[in-house]
C-alpha positions in Angstrom: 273.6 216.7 90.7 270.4 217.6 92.0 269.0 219.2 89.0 269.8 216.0 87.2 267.7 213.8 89.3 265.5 216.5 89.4 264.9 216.2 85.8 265.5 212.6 85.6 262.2 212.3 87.7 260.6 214.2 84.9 258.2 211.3 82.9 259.6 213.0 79.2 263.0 213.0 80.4 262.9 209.6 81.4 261.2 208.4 78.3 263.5 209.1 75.8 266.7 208.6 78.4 265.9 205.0 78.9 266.3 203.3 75.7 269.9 204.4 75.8 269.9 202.0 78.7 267.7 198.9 78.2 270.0 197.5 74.5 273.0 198.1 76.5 271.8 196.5 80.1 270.3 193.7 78.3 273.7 192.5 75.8 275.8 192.6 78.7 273.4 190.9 81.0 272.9 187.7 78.6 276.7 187.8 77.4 277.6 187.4 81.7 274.7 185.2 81.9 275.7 183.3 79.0 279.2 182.7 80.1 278.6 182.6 83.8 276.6 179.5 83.5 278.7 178.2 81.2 281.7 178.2 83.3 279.1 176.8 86.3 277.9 173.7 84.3 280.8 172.4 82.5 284.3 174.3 84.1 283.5 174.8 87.9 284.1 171.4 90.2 281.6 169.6 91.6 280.6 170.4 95.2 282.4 167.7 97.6 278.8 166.6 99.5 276.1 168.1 97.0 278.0 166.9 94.0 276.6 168.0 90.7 273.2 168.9 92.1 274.7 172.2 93.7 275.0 173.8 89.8 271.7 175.3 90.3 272.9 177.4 92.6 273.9 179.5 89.7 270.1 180.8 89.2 268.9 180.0 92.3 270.4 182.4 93.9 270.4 184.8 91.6 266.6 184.7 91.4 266.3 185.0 95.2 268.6 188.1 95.4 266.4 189.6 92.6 263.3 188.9 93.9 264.2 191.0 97.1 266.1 193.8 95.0 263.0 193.8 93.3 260.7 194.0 96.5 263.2 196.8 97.8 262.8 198.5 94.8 259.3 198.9 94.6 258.9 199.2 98.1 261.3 202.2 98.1 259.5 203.8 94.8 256.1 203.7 96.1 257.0 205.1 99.5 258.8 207.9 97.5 255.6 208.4 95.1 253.2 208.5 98.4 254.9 211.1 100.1 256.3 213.2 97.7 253.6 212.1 94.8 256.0 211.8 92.0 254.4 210.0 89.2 257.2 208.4 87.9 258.1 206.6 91.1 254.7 204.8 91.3 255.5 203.8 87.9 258.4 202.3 88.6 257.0 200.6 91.6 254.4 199.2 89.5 256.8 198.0 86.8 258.9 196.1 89.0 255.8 193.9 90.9 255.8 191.5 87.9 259.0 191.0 87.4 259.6 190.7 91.3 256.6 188.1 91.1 258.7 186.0 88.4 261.8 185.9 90.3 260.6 184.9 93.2 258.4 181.7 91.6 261.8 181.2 90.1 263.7 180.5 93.4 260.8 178.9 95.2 261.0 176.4 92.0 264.5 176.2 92.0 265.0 176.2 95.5 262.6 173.0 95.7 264.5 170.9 93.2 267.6 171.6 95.0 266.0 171.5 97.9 264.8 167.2 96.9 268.1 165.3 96.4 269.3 167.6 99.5 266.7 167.7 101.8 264.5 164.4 100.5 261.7 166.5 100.2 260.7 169.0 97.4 259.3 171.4 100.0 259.8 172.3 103.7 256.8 173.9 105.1 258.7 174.2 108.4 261.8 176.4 106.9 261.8 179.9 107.9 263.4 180.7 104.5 261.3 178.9 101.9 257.9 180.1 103.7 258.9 184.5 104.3 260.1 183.7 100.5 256.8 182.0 99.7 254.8 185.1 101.5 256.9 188.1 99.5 255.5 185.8 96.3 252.2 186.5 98.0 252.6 190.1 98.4 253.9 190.6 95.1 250.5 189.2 94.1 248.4 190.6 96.0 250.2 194.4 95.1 249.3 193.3 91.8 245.7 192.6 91.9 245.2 195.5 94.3 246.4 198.0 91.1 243.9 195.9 89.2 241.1 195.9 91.1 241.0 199.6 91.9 240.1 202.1 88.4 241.5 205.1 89.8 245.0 205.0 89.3 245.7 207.9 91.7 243.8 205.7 94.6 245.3 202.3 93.2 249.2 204.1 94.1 248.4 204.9 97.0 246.6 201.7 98.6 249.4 199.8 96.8 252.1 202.1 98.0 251.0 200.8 101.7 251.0 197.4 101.0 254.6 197.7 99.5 255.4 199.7 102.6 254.3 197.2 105.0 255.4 193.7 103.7 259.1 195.4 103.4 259.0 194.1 106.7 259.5 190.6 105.2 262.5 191.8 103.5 265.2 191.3 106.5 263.0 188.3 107.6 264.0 186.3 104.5 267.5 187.7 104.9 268.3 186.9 108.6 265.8 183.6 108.9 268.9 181.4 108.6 270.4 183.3 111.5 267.3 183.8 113.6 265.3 180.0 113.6 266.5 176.8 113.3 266.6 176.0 109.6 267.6 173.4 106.9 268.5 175.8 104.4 272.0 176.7 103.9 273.5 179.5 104.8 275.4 182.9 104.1 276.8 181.9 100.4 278.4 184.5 98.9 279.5 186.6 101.3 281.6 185.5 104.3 280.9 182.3 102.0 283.4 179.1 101.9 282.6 179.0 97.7 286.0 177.9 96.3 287.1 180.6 93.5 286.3 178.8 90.3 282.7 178.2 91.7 282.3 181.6 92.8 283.1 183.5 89.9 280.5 181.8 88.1 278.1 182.2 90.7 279.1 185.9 91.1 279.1 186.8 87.0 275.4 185.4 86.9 274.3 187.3 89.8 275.8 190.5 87.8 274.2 189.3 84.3 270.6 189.0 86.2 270.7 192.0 87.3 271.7 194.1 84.1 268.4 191.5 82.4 266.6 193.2 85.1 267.6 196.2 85.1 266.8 196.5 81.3 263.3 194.8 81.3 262.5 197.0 84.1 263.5 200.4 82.2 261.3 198.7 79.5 257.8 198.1 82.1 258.7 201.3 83.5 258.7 203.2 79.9 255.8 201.6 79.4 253.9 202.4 82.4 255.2 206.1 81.7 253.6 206.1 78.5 250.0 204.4 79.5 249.9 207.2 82.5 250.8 210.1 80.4 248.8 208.9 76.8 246.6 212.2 77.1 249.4 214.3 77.6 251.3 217.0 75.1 254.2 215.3 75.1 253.4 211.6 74.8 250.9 212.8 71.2 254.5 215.1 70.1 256.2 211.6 70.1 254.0 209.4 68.7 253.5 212.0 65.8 257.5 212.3 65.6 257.4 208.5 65.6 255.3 207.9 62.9 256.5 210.6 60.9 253.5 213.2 60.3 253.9 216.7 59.4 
C-alpha cells in the first residue's frame, strides 16, 4: 500500500493516472446534481416556517461544506509539501485555492438570499458564521495573490504553505460558531439534523454530486499545475511528443 502512494506522489504517475478519474467524477457528479436538485425543487415538501425559500439549501450547503473541504484540503497539502517538500502536494494545494475561492463566494451569495426573506436583511455583519466564512474567502485570496506575487515558485510554496497552515485555524471556527456565540444562523442540518427524509435525500445526493464536480475539476487544476511545474522536464517533452504523434 505504501509503495502505491509512494508512487502516486510521483508527478508522471499522477499525470497519466488522473484522467481515468476526472470523465468518471465529473458524469456522476452532474447526473446526482442533476437529479438531486430536481427532486429538491419540484418533489421534496416545502419547509413548514421557511416555506419554499428553504430550496436553496440544496446548494447552499453544499457550497459551504466544499468551501471548507477545499480549505482542509489545501491546507493539509501544503503542510505535507513544506515539510516533506513533495512537489506534487504544493500542486495540489495550489489547484484547490480557486476552486475553494468559488465555493465560498457561492455560499456567502447564497447564504445572503436565504439569509433576506429569513433574517430581513441580506447580510448580518454581527453572525459568527457568515463573517469566519467571509474571512476563509479572504484567505483563499490572499493565498492566491501571495503565489502570484512571488516569481520563485519554490519561495511562493512555502510562504503560501504558512498562510494555509495558519488560517486552518478558521476551519473549526466556522464549524462550531453556531455552538460557540449567539447566532442567527441555523444550526447543525444534516447531521443530528430534524430534515424530514424526502428533503434530506435531496439535500444529501447534492452534497455527494458537488463533491465528485470537485473532485474532478480539481484532478484537472492539479494535472495542470503538474504539467506547468514540470514543462522542462524528460517526461512532460516524452508526452507531448507522444501526444502529437512525432517520430
Amino acid at each position: 500500500m505504501w509503495k502505491f502512494f509512494h508512487k502516486l506522489a510521483s508527478p508522471p504517475h499522477f499525470y497519466r493516472l488522473a484522467p481515468r478519474f476526472v470523465l468518471g467524477f465529473g458524469v456522476v457528479g452532474c447526473v446526482l446534481i442533476g437529479w438531486g436538485t430536481y427532486a429538491g425543487l419540484f418533489l421534496a415538501p416545502p419547509d413548514y416556517q421557511q416555506k419554499d425559500a428553504f430550496r436553496i439549501i440544496y446548494v447552499h450547503v453544499p457550497a459551504a461544506y466544499l468551501s471548507m473541504m477545499a480549505y482542509s484540503i489545501m491546507a493539509i497539502s501544503a503542510g505535507i509539501g513544506l515539510i516533506w517538500r513533495m512537489k506534487l502536494a504544493h500542486s495540489v494545494a495550489a489547484a484547490a485555492a480557486p476552486l475553494g475561492a468559488w465555493f465560498t463566494f457561492s455560499a456567502l451569495v447564497t447564504g445572503a438570499i436565504w439569509g433576506r426573506p429569513m433574517w430581513g436583511t441580506w447580510w448580518e455583519w454581527g453572525d459568527p458564521r457568515v463573517m469566519s466564512e467571509l474571512l476563509m474567502l479572504f484567505l483563499y485570496i490572499g493565498y492566491i495573490a501571495l503565489r502570484v506575487a512571488i516569481d520563485e515558485i519554490g519561495k511562493a510554496d512555502k510562504a503560501s504553505a504558512v498562510l494555509a497552515l495558519v488560517g486552518a485555524v478558521n476551519i473549526p471556527i466556522i464549524h462550531y460558531s453556531v455552538e460557540w456565540w449567539t447566532s442567527v444562523h441555523q444550526g447543525q442540518t444534516v447531521v443530528g439534523g430534524k430534515m424530514a427524509p424526502e428533503m434530506l435525500q435531496p439535500l444529501l445526493l447534492n452534497i455527494l454530486g458537488f463533491t465528485l464536480l470537485f473532485g474532478a475539476m480539481l484532478l484537472y487544476r492539479v494535472r495542470t499545475e503538474v504539467l506547468h511545474r514540470e514543462r522542462r522536464s524528460r517526461w512532460v517533452k516524452a508526452e507531448v511528443l507522444q501526444t502529437v504523434g512525432a517520430p
